[in-house]
C-alpha positions in Angstrom: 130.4 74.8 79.5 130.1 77.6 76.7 128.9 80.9 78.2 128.5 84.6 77.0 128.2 87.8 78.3 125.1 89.7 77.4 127.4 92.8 76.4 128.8 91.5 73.9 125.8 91.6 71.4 126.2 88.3 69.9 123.1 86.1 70.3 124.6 83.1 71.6 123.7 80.0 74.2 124.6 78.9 77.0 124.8 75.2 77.5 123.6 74.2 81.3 123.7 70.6 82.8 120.3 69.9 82.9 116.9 68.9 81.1 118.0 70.4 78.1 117.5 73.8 79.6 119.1 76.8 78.0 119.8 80.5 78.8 119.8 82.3 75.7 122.1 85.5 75.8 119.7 88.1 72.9 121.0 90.7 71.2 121.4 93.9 73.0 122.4 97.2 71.4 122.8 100.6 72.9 120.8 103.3 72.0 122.2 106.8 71.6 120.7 109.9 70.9 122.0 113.7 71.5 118.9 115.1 70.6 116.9 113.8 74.2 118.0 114.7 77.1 116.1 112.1 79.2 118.5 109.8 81.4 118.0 106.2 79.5 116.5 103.3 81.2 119.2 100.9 82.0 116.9 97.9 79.9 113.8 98.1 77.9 112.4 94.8 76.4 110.1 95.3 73.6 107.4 93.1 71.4 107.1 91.4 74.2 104.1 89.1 74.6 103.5 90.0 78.5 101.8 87.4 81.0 99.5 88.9 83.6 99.5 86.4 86.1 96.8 87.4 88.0 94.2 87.2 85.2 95.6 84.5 82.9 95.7 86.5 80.2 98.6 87.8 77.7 99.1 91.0 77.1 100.5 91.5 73.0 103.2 93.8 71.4 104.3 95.3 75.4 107.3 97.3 76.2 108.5 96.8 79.3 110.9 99.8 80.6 113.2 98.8 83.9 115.3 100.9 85.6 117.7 100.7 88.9 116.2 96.8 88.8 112.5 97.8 89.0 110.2 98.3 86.2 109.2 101.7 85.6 106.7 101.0 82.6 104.5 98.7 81.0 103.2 99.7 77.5 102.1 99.2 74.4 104.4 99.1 71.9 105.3 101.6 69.6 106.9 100.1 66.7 107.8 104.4 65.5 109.7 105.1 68.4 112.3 103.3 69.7 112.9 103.6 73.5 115.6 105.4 75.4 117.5 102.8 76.8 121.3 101.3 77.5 120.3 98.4 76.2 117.3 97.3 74.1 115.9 92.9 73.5 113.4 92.6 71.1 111.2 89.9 72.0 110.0 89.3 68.8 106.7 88.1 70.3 107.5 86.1 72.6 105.7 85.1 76.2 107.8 87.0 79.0 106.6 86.3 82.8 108.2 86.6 86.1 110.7 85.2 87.4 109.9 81.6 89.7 110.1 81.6 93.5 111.1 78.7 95.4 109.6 78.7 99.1 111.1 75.6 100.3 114.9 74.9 100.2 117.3 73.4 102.4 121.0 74.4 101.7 122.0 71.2 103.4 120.5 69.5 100.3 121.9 72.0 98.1 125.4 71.3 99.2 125.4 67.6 99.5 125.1 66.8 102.9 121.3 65.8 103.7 122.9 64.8 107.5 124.2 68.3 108.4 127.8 66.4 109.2 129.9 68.5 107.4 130.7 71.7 108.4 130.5 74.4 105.6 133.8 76.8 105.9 132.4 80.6 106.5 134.9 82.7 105.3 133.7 85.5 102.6 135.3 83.9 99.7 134.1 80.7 100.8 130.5 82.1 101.4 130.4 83.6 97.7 131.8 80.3 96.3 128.7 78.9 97.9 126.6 81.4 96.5 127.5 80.7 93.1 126.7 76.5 93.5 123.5 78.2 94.6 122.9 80.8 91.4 123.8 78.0 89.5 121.2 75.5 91.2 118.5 78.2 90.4 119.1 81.1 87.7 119.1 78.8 84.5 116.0 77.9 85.2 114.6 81.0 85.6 114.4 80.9 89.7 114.6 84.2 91.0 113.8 84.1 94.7 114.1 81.4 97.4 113.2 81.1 101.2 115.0 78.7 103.1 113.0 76.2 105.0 115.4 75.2 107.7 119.1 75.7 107.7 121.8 75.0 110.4 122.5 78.1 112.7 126.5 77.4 112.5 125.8 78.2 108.6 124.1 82.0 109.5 126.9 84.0 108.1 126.1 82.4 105.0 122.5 82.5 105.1 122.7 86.5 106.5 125.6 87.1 103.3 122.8 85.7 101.1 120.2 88.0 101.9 121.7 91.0 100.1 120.6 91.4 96.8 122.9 90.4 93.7 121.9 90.3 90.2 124.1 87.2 89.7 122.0 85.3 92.7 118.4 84.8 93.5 117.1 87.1 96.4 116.8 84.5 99.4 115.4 84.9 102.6 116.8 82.7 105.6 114.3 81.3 108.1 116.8 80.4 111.1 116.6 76.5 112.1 113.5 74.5 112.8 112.2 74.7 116.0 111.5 71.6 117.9 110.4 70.5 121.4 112.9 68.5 123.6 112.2 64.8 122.8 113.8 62.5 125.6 116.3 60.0 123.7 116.4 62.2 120.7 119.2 64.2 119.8 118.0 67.4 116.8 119.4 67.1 113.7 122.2 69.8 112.6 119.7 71.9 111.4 117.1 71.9 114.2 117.0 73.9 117.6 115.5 72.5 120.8 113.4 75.3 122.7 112.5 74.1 126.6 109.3 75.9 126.8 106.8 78.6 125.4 109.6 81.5 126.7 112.3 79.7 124.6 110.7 79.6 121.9 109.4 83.2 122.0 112.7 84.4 122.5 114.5 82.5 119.7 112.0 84.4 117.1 113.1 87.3 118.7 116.6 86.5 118.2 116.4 85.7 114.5 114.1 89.0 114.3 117.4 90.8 115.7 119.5 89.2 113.4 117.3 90.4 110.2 115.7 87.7 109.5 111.5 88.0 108.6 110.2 84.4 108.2 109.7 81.5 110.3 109.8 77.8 110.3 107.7 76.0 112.6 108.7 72.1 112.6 106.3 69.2 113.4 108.0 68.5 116.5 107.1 71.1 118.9 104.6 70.8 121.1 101.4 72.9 121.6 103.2 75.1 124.1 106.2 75.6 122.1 104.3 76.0 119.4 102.1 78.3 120.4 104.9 80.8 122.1 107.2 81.1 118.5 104.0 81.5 116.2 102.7 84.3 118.6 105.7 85.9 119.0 106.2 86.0 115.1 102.9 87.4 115.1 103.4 90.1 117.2 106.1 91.3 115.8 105.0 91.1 112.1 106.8 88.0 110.7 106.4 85.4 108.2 105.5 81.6 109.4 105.4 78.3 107.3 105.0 75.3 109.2 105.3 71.5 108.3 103.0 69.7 111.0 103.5 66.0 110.6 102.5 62.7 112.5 99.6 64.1 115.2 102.5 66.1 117.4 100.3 68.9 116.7 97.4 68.3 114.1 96.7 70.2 110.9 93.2 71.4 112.3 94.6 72.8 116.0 97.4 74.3 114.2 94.3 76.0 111.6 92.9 76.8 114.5 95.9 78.5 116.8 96.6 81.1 113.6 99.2 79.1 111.0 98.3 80.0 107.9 101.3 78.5 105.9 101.3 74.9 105.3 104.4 72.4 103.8 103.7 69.0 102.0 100.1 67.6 101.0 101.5 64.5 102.5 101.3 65.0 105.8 97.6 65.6 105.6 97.1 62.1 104.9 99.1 61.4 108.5 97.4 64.3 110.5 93.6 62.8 109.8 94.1 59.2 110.7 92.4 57.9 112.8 94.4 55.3 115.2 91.9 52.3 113.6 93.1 53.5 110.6 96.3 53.3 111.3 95.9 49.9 112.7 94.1 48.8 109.7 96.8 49.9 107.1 99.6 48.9 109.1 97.4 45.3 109.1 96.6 45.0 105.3 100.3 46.6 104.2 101.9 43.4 103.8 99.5 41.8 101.7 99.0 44.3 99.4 102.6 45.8 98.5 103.9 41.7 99.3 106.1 42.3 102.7 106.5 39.8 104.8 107.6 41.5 108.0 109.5 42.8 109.5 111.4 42.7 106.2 110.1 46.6 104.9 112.0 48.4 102.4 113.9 51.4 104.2 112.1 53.5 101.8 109.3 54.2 104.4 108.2 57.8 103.6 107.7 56.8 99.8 105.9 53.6 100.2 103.6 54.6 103.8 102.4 57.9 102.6 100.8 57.4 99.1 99.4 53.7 101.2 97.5 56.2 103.7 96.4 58.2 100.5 94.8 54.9 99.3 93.4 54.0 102.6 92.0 57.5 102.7 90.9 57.3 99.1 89.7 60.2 96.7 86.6 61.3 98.5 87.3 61.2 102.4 85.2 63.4 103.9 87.3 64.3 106.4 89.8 65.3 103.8 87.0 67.4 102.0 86.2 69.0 105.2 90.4 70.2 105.9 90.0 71.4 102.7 87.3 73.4 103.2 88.5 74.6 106.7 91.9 75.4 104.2 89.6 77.9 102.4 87.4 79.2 105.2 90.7 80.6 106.7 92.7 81.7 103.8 95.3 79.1 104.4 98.0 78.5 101.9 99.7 75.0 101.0 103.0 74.1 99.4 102.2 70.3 97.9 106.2 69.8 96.9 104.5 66.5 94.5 107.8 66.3 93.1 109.6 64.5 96.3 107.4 61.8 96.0 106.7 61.6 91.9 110.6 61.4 91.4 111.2 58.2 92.8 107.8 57.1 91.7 109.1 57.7 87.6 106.7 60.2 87.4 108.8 63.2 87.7 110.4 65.0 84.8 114.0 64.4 86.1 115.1 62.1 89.1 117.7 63.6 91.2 120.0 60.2 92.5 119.6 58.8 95.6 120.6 59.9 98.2 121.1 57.1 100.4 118.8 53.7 100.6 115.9 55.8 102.2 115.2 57.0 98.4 116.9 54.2 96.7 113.4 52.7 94.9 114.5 50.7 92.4 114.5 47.6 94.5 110.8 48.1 94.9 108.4 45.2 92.9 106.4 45.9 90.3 103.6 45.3 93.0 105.2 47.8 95.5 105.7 50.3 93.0 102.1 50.4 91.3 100.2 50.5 94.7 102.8 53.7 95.5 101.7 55.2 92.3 98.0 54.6 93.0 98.4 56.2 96.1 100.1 59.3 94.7 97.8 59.9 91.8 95.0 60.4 94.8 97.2 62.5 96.6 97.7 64.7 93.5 93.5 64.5 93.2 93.5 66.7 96.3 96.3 68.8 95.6 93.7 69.8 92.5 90.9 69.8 94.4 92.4 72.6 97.0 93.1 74.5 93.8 89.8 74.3 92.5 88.2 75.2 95.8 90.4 78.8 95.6 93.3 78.0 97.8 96.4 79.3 97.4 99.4 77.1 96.1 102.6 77.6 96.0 106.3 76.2 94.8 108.6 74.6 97.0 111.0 71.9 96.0 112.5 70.4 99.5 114.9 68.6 97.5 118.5 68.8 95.3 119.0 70.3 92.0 116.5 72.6 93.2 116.1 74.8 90.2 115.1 71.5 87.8 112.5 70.6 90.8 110.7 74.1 90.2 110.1 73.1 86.3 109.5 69.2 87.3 106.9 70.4 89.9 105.1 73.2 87.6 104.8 70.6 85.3 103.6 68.2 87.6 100.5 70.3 89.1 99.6 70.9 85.3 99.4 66.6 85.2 97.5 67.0 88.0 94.6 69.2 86.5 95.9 72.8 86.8 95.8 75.2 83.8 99.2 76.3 82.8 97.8 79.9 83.0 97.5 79.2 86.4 100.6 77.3 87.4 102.5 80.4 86.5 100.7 82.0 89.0 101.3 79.7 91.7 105.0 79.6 91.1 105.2 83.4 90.7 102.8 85.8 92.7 101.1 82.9 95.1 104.3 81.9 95.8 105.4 85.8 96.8 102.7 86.3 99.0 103.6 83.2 100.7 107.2 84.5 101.7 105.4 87.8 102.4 106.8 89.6 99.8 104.1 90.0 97.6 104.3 93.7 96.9 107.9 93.3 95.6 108.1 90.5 93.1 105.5 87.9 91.2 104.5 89.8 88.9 105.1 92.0 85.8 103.9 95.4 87.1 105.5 98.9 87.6 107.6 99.3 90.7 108.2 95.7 90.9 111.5 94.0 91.2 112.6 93.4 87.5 113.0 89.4 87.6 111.7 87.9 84.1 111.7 85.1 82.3 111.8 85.5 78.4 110.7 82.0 76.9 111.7 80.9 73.1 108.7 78.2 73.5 105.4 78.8 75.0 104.5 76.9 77.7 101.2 78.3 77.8 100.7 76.2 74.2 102.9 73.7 75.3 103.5 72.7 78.9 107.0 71.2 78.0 108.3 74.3 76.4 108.9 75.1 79.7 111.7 72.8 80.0 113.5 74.8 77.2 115.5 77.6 76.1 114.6 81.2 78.4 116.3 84.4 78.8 117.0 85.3 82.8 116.5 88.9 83.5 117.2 89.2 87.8 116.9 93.3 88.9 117.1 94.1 85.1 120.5 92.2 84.6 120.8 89.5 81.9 122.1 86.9 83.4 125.0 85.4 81.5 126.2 82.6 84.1 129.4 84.1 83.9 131.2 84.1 87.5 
């Protein structure tokens, strides 16, 4: 791989095994001057074509001045007077926006192991060999902050090294482990804690509160008590809660209605408003229309039963309308991650390989795989329809190669209806307020942290552009993807 340091003043590329992405190293020069006084900013960026995220519009010919990795100034540009600074781009016009945040990863994924089996080694050169697989996952693409969605709690030296801030690495913030109920006959997964009751749970929030950590995941397996005792307790003491609630454990509405404001996956809407006729009735007419004879399924269950519920449920279900509305009435927030489902669907713009035959859908028909893709396209309708009613989106990617999955799933909520304007703000200051950390990062304002992206393309003309070469500035660094 050919790489360059931003230092050395020679506009270069850096090749990066992907879509065709690029990190393009610009020109930087130092600016001297013995007749001002005034300590230099450390980086000023200038003819910069500036997007403002929360109104849609670009702001022409900006300088942006950052300092100590926050931006001290926003202004016009002054083509008379250079700025005082250590090192100076010129943007020659070009779109610059904030850097992407990705609300929903799993480092299991990251590394390779979707079963937890393996046991990652947590020594500290280990743990920052790790951490550069993980800059590496995210930084070309211009992915400057990550929340973990669920993580093994053997692996919390790692996720607690993580959390200080590195120019070289995106900021992350660890949630702990799912929480789950006991289920008799059911072992957790590596990644998942069992809490016995209401106390339990209460006290493991406190525990990961103790150990640093500000945001919560609330799995689909807990039960109202259990449920009820970690979200309060992350209440009370100020915390952060996303929750993925999944297959009528606890439903979509009671959780709405108990205080979560932080929803994962459109999907699981579908499963949380059927009704046990409709159940019946899908699980009757499945075989005839995707051609199974049973009980010969496909062991790709998630990717074939969920978009069959969206066509049962169809583009206009009231009771889906009505969620939605409830959605906006209590200024809940929703992470769709489309791109699980459209990359083994060939809708996605890259697949990620299998993982195992769970994801394997090339053995699908023709039949199978049409009636899937009917089913996601009405799935999509809603995730468009929650963005037109005002709700609050946001990025997550829940699966590997995590940095291509924020571009593929950008791209795919602009298929889906979105404005790119728009898109840019879900995966930049929506997505911040949805970690909590709104007042720090999504957006290109003074006394924000200095995470940009400086695009050759623009994907406001041209969606795709977003696929291709950017500049990565993380707490006003250039990243080089030099180790």
């Amino acid at each position: 791989m050919n790489s360059c340091l931003p230092s050395t003043g020679a506009g270069c590329t850096m090749n990066i095994r992907s879509v065709g992405v690029l990190c393009l190293c610009l020109t930087a020069t130092a600016t001297k001057s013995t007749q001002d006084s005034r300590p230099p900013v450390d980086l000023a960026i200038i003819r910069a074509s500036v997007l403002d995220v929360r109104t849609g519009s670009v702001l022409p010919d900006r300088a942006v001045l950052i300092h100590r990795g926050l931006i001290t100034a926003l202004n016009r540009d002054d083509p008379s007077t250079k700025p005082r600074a250590a090192r100076v781009v010129d943007a020659r016009g070009r779109l610059l926006t904030p850097g992407f945040i990705d609300v929903h990863l799993h480092t299991a994924l990251l590394f390779g192991d979707p079963t937890g089996a393996t046991h990652l080694v947590m020594e500290p050169d280990s743990i920052e060999a790790y951490r550069r697989v993980f800059a590496r996952a995210y930084m070309p693409y211009g992915v400057t902050v990550v929340r973990d969605a669920g993580s093994s709690e053997r692996d919390m030296p790692m996720l607690l090294k993580w959390m200080e801030r590195s120019p070289t690495a995106p900021d992350f913030y660890a949630v702990g482990a799912h929480l789950i109920s006991a289920q008799p006959g059911r072992s957790p997964l590596p990644w998942q804690v069992v809490v016995a009751d209401s106390t339990a749970a209460a006290a493991k929030v406190r525990e990961c509160y103790g150990l640093g950590i500000r945001n919560i995941k609330l799995y689909w397996r807990l039960r109202e008590p259990e449920f009820k005792g970690a979200l309060f307790e992350a209440q009370k003491l100020g915390m952060n809660v996303t929750g993925h609630i999944d297959l009528q454990v606890m439903t979509i509405d009671r959780a709405l209605d108990l205080g979560l404001r932080n929803f994962e996956h459109i999907y699981p809407i579908a499963y949380s408003l059927m009704t046990p006729a409709g159940f019946d009735s899908v699980g009757a007419e499945m075989p005839r229309t995707l051609g199974i004879v049973p009980p010969r399924f496909p062991p790709t269950a998630l990717f074939m039963n969920a978009p069959e519920l969206w066509n049962y449920l169809g583009p206009t279900n009231p009771r889906v309308l009505a969620l939605i509305a409830k959605f906006k009435a209590d200024d809940a927030s929703l992470t769709p991650t489309l791109h699980v489902f459209a990359q083994r669907l060939g809708l996605a713009y890259f697949e990620s390989a299998p993982r195992d035959s769970t994801e394997d859908t090339s053995v699908w028909t023709a039949q199978q795989r049409a009636r899937a893709v009917e089913g996601y396209r009405v799935m999509a309708s809603y995730v468009k329809r929650m963005y037109s009613a005002g709700i609050r989106l946001n990025i997550g990617t829940d699966t590997p190669d995590p940095g291509k999955a924020v571009l593929s799933e950008m791209l795919l909520l602009h298929d889906a209806g979105i404005p790119m304007a728009d898109v840019f703000r879900i995966a930049t200051l929506d997505s911040a307020e949805d970690i909590g950390h709104g007042e720090e990062y999504g957006s290109i304002e003074v006394g924000k942290r200095a995470d940009l992206i400086l695009f050759d393309g623009n994907p406001l003309e041209n969606a795709h552009d977003l696929l291709g070469r950017k500049t990565v500035v993380k707490d006003g660094v250039l990243w080089s993807g030099v180790d």
